[in-house]
C-alpha positions in Angstrom: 98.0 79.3 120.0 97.0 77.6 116.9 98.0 79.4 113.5 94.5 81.5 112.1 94.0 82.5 108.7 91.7 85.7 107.9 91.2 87.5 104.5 90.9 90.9 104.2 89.4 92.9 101.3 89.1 96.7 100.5 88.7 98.3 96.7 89.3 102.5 98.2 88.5 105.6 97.1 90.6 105.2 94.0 88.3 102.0 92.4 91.3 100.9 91.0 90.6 97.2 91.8 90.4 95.0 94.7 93.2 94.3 97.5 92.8 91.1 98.5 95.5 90.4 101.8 96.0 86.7 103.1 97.2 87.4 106.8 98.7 84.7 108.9 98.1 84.9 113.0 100.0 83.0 116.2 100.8 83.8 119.2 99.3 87.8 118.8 101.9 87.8 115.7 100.3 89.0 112.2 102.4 87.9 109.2 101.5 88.8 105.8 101.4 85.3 103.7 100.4 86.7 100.1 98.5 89.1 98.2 96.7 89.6 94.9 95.4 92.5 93.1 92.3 92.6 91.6 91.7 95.2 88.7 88.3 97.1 88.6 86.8 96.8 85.2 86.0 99.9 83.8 82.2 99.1 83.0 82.0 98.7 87.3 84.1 101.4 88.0 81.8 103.4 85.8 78.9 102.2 87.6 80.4 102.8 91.4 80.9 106.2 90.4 77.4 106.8 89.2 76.6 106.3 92.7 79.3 108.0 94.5 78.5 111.2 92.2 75.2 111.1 91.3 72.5 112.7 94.6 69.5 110.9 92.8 70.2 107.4 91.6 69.0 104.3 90.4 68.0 101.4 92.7 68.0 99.2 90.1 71.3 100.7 89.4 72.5 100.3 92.9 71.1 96.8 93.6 72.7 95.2 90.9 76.2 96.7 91.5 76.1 95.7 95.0 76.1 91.8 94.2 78.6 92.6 91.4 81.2 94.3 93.9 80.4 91.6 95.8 81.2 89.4 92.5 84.1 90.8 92.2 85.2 90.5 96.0 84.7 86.8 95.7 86.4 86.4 92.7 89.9 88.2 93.9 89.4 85.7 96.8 89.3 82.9 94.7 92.1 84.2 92.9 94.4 84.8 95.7 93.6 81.2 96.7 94.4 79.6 93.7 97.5 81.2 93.7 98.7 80.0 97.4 97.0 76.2 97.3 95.2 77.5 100.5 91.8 75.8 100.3 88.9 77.5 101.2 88.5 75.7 104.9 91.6 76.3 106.0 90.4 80.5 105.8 89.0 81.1 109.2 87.0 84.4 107.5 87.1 87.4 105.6 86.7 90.9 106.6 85.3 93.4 103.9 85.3 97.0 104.1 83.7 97.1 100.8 83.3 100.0 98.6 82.0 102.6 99.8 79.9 105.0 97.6 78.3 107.4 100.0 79.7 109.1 103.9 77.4 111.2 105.3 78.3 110.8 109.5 76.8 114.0 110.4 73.4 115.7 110.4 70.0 113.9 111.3 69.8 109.9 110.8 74.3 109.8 110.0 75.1 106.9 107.8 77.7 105.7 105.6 77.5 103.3 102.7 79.9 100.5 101.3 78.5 98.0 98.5 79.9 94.5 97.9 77.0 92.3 98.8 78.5 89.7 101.4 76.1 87.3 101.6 77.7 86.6 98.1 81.2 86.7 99.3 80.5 84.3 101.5 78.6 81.9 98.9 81.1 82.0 96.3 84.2 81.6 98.4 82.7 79.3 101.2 84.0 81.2 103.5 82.6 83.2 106.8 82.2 87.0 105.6 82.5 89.8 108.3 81.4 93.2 106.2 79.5 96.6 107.1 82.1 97.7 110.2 81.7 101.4 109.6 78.1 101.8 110.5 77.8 100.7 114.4 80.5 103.4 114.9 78.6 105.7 113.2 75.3 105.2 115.9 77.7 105.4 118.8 78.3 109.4 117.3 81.8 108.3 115.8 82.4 109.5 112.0 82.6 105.7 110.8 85.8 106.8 109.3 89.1 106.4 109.7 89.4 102.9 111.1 93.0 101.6 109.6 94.3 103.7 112.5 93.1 100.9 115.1 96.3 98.6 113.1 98.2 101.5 112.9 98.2 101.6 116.8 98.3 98.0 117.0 101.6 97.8 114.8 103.3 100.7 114.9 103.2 102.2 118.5 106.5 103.2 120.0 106.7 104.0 123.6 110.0 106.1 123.1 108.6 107.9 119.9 105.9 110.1 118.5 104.9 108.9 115.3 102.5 109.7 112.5 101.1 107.3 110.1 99.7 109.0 106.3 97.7 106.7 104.9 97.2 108.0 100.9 94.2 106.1 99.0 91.6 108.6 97.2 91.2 110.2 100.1 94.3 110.7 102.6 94.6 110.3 106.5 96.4 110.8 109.2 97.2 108.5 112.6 98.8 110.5 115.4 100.6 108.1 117.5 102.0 109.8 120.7 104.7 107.9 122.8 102.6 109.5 125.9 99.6 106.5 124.4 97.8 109.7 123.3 96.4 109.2 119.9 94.4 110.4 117.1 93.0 110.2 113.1 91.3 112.1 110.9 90.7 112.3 107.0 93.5 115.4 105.8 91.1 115.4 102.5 92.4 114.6 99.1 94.8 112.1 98.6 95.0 110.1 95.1 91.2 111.1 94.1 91.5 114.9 92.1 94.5 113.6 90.1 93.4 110.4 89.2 90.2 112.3 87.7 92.4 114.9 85.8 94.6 112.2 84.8 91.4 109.5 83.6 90.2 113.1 81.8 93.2 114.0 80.0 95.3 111.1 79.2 92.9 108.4 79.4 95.0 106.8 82.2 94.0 105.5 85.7 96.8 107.3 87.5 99.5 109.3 86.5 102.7 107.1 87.2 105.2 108.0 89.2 103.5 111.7 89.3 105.8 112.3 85.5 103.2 114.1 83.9 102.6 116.4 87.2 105.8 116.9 86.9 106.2 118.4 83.2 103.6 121.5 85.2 104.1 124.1 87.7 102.2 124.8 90.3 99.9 127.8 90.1 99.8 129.3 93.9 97.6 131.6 93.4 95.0 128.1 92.4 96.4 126.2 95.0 95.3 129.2 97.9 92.0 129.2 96.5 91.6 124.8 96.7 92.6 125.5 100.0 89.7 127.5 101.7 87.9 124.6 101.1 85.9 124.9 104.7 86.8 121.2 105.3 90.1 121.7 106.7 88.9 124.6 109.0 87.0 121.7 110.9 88.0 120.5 114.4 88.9 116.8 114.3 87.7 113.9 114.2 86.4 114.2 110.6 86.4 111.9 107.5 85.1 112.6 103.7 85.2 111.3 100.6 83.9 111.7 97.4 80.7 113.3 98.2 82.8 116.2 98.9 85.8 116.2 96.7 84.8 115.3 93.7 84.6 116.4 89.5 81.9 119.0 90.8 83.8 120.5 93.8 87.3 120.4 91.2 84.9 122.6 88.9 83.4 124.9 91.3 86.7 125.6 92.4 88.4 126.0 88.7 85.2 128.8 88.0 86.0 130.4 90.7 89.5 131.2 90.4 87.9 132.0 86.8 91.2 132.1 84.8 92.5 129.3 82.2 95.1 126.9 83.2 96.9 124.1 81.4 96.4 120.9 82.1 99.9 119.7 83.1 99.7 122.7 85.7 96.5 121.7 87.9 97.7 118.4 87.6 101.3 119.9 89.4 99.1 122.1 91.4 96.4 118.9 92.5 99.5 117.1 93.5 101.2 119.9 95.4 97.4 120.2 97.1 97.2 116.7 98.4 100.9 117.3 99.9 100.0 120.9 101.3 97.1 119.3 103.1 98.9 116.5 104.7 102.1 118.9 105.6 99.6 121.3 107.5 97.9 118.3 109.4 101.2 117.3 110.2 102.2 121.0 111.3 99.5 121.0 113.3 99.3 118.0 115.2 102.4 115.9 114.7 105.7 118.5 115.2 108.8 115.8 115.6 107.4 113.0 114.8 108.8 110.3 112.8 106.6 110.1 109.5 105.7 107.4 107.6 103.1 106.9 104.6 101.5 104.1 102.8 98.7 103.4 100.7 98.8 104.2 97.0 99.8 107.7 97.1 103.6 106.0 97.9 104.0 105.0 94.4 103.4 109.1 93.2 107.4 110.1 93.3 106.1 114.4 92.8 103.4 113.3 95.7 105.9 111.9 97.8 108.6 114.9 97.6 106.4 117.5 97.8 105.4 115.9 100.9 108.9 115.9 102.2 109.7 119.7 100.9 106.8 120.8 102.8 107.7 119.2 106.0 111.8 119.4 106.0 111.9 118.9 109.5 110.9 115.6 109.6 112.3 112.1 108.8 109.6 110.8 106.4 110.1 107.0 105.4 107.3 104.3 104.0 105.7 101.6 106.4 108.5 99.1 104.3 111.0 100.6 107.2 108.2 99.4 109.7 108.5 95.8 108.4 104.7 96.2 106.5 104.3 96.3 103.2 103.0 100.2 102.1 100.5 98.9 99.9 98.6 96.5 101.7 98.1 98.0 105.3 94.2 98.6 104.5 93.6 94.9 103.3 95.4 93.9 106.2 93.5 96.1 109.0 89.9 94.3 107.5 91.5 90.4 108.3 92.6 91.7 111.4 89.2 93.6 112.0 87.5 90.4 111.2 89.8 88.7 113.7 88.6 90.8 116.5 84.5 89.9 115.5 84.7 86.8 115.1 86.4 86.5 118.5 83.6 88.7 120.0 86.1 91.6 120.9 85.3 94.6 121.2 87.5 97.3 119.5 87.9 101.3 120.7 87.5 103.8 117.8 86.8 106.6 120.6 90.3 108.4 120.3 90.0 108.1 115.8 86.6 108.5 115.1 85.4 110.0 118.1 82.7 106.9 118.9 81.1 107.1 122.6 82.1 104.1 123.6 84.1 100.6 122.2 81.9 97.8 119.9 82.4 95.2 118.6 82.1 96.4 114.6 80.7 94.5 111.5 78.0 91.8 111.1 78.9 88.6 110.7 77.8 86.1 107.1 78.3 82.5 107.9 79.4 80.0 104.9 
């Protein structure tokens, strides 16, 4: 089988920047060739998050940030090129998740939206753009949301092993991978998103590295108990969110509620020790014995990551690295290989993680 090249693109929950994934495939084998970071500028970030937080926005507003995602999307491709002397031809497409800035799969008329026009990723780069794979989903009653569990499966199944894949962007996930071939995702809620706000809001910083100034606080239980009757996690699964629902609003409902003062360095302690008690009960709930491992941002947050493993002693909990994939580029990497499938004309089955009717084949496709 000749050797295929496919892109794949995804700025998360986070808007820290783009990850832009160069993925190599032969004979059903998906090797990672190079990567490249793109950082957000803080005049677009501020713009994305006008529409992920604001319920009445500007068109105007949204139209032009759409082409400028898109901009941007381009430009980290063009980037990443120039970096590997891979010339545009040789790229047999991208697939874009996007940004997304709204997730509403429930009620009357479900939809969800990602920006990052790709009619001008294809343009700029020259290359065939595959984009918009949440929404078809969405019409065949699945939540749109998670859909990195379709690589998890495809990597990291283990006939003679129960696993469990935590995926921690903004928002945080979980892949149940049963060695019986029974599986299962859903969005846990928070991951990165509440403490990279309290962080931004405090320090002026875009995360707080390596969790340090979480870990100057203490958590306050008595906060933590009352963040955690948030009626999301009383829902059945499947489910996904976002920032519609956790968000600076929701963090300040919540912080009027409990109605006392606390100091900063403590809700950041007690935001981090949130994110890990809501993974640990998913885990508790669905994924006894299984051998853990985590990727996504949230890796990189060292009072993340042990709280994580405090909460759920019983388990051997490891990064994707031990898997042989990278932690930080398993997203990027399940958009090339998303791309791969619709280009191909395969259809994928999302029924068992999002809760979809029936397989589709997902995302449109934007010809150079």
């Amino acid at each position: 089988m000749k050797r295929k090249l496919f892109i794949g693109l995804i700025s998360g929950t986070s808007i820290d920047g783009v990850d832009c994934a160069l993925i190599a495939f032969e004979n059903n084998k998906l090797e990672l060739v190079a990567t490249h970071f793109e950082e957000t500028t803080i005049s677009l970030k501020e713009s994305i998050l006008k529409l992920t937080t604001d319920i009445d926005i500007s068109l105007n507003l949204f139209g032009k940030t759409h082409v400028a995602v898109g901009e941007a999307f381009a430009n980290a491709v063009l980037n990443l090129l120039k970096k590997t002397d891979v010339n545009s031809e040789d790229i047999t497409a991208i697939g874009s998740h996007g940004q997304t800035v709204w997730h509403s799969p429930s009620g009357e008329n479900p939809f969800t939206i990602q920006i990052g026009d790709p009619n001008t990723i294809a343009q700029h780069t020259g290359i065939t753009t595959v984009a918009d794979f949440r929404q078809r989903d969405i019409v065949l009653g699945g939540q749109g949301a998670p859909l990195a569990p379709l690589l998890h499966k495809e990597l990291f199944f283990h006939a003679q092993v129960d696993r469990a894949i935590i995926n921690i962007g903004g928002m945080a996930n979980l892949t149940a991978l049963a060695r019986d071939g029974k599986c299962f995702a859903y969005d846990t809620g928070p991951g990165n998103v509440l403490m990279d706000h309290w962080v931004n809001k405090h320090k002026e910083k875009r995360y707080d590295l390596d969790g340090n100034w979480g870990a100057s606080g203490k958590c306050n239980t008595n906060l933590l108990n009352c963040l955690l009757e948030e009626p999301y996690f009383k829902l059945k699964p499947p489910k996904s969110t976002g920032r519609e629902l956790f968000n600076e609003r929701w963090l300040n409902s919540k912080l009027q509620e409990y109605g006392k003062t606390i100091e900063p360095n403590d809700l950041q302690a007690t935001l981090s020790f949130f994110t890990a008690t809501s993974i640990a009960n998913a885990l508790k709930d669905f994924c006894c014995n299984s051998e853990v491992y985590i990727c996504g941002g949230g890796t990189h947050n060292k009072l993340l990551m042990q709280n994580i493993k405090d909460l759920v002693p019983d388990s051997q909990i490891s990064t994707t690295q031990k898997l042989g994939v990278d932690p930080d580029w398993v997203e990027a990497i399940t958009f090339a290989w998303l791309a791969k499938q619709t280009v191909e004309g395969r259809t994928v089955s999302t029924c068992e993680f999002t809760g979809a009717l029936k397989p589709a084949i997902l995302g449109g496709i934007y010809k150079k």
